[in-house]
KEDODREN-604145 format. One line per field, with one value per atom (N, C-alpha, C): residue in three letters; y negated, z, x negated. Coordinates in steps of 0.02 Angstrom, whole numbers. Atoms other than C-alpha are relative to their C-alpha. Layout:
% KEDODREN-604145
res = ALA:...
c2 = Y:...
c3 = Z:...
c1 = X:...
//
This chain:
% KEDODREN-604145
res = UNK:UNK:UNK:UNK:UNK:UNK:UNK:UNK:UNK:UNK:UNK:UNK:UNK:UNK:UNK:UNK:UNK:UNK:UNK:UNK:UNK:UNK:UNK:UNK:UNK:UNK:UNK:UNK:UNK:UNK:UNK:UNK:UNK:UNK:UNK:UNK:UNK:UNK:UNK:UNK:UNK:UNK:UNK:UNK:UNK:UNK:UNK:UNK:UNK:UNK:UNK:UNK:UNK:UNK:UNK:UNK:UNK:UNK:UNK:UNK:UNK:UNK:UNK:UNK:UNK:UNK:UNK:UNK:UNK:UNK:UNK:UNK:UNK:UNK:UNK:UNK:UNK:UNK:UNK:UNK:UNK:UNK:UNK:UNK:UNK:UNK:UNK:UNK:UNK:UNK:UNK:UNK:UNK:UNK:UNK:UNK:UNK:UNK:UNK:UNK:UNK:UNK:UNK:UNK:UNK:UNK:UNK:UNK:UNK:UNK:UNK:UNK:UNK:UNK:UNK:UNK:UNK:UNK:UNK:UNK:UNK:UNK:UNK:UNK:UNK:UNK:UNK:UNK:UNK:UNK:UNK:UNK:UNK:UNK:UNK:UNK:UNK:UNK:UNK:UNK:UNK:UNK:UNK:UNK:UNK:UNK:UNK:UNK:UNK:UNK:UNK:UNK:UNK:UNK:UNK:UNK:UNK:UNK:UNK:UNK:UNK:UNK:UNK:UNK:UNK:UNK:UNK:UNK:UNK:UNK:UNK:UNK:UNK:UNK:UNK:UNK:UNK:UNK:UNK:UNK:UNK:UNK:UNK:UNK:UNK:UNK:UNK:UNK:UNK:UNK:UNK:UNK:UNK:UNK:UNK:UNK:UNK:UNK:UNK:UNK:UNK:UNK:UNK:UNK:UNK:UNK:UNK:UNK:UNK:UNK:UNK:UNK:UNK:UNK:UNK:UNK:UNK:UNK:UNK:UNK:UNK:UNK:UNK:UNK:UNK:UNK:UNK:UNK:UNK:UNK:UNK:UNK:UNK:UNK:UNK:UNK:UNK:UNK:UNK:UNK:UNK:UNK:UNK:UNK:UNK:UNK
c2 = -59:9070:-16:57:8956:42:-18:8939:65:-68:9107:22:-33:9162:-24:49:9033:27:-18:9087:74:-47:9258:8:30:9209:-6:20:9130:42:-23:9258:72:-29:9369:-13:49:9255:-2:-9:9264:64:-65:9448:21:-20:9467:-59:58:9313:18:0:9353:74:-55:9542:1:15:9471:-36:41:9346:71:-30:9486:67:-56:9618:-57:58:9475:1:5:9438:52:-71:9633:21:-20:9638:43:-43:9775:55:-41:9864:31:-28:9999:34:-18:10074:-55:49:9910:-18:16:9845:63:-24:10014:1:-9:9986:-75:85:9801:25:-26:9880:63:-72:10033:-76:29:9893:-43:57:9769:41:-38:9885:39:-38:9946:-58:46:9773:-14:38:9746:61:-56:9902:4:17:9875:-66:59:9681:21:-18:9742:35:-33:9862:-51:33:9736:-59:51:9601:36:-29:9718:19:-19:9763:-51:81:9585:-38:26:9553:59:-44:9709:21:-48:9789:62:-42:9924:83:-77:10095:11:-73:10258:-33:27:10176:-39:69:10008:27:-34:10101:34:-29:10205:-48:69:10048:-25:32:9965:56:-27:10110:35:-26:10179:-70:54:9996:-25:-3:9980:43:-35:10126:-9:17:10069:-51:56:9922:37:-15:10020:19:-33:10123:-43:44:9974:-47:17:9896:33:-27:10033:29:2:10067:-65:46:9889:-7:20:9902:43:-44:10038:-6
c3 = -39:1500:75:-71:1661:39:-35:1681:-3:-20:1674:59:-67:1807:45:-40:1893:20:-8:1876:17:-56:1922:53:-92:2079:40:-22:2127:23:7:2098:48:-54:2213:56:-58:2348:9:-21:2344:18:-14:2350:59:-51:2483:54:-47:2583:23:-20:2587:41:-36:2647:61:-79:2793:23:-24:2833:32:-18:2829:41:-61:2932:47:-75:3066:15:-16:3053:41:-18:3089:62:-46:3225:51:-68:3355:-26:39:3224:-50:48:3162:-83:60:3031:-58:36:2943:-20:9:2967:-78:40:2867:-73:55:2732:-51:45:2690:-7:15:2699:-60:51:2597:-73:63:2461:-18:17:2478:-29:28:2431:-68:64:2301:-60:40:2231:-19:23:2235:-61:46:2144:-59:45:2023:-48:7:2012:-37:26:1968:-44:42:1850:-48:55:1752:2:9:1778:-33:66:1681:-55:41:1583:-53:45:1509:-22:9:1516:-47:60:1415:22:-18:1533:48:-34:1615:-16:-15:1663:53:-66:1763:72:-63:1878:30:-6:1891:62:-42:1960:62:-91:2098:28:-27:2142:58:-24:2167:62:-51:2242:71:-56:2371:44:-58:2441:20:-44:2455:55:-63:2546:55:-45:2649:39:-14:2688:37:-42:2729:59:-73:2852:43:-43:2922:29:-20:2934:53:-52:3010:81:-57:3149:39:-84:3224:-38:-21:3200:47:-45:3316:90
c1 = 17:-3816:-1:4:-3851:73:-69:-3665:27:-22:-3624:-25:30:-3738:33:-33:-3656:71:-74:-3487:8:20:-3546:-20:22:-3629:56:-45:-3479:57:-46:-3372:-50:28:-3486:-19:-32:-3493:69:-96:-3293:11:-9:-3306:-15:9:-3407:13:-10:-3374:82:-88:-3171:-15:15:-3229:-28:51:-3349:68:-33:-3207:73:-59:-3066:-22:17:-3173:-12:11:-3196:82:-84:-2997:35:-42:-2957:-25:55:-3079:54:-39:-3007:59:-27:-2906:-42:72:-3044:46:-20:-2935:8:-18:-2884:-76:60:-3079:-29:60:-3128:35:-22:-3006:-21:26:-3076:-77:76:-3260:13:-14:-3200:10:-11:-3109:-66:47:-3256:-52:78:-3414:66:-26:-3280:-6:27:-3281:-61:73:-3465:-7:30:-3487:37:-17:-3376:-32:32:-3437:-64:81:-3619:5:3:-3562:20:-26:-3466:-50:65:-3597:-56:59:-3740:44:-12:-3628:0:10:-3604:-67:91:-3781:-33:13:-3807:-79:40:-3931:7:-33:-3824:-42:21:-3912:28:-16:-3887:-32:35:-4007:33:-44:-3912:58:-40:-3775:9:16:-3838:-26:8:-3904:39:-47:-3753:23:-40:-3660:-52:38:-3808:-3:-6:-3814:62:-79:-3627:22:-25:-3620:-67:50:-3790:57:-17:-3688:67:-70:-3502:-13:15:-3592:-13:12:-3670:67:-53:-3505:57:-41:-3412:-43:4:-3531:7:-28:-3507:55:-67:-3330:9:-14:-3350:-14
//
């Protein structure tokens, strides 16, 4: 069980770590910036769905979860790209 978490962790650290890295890369091109913030909170929210889901504690709740702090987070992203 350990290593799983593990290998989930990891694989959410890659998600969002390549998304922080590739909105830094685009810096000064706002359209490009909002399309790596748009895909990245698309990954987390996907990510979290399929991570409870494997863990086999996936609710309605779970979900708005994920997606109300992805989009906490896009917005926060696209005002400082602005």
């Amino acid at each position: 069980m350990k290593k799983e978490f593990m290998i989930h962790g990891s694989i959410l650290c890659l998600i969002l770590g390549s998304g922080v890295y590739m909105f830094y890369l685009m810096r000064g091109n706002i359209q490009t910036q909002m399309i790596v913030g748009i895909s990245t909170t698309l990954a987390y929210i996907c990510w979290g769905i399929i991570h409870h889901m494997m863990v086999g504690n996936l609710h309605k709740k779970i979900v708005i979860e994920y997606m109300l702090i992805g989009v906490i987070a896009l917005v926060l992203m696209l005002t400082l790209s602005l």
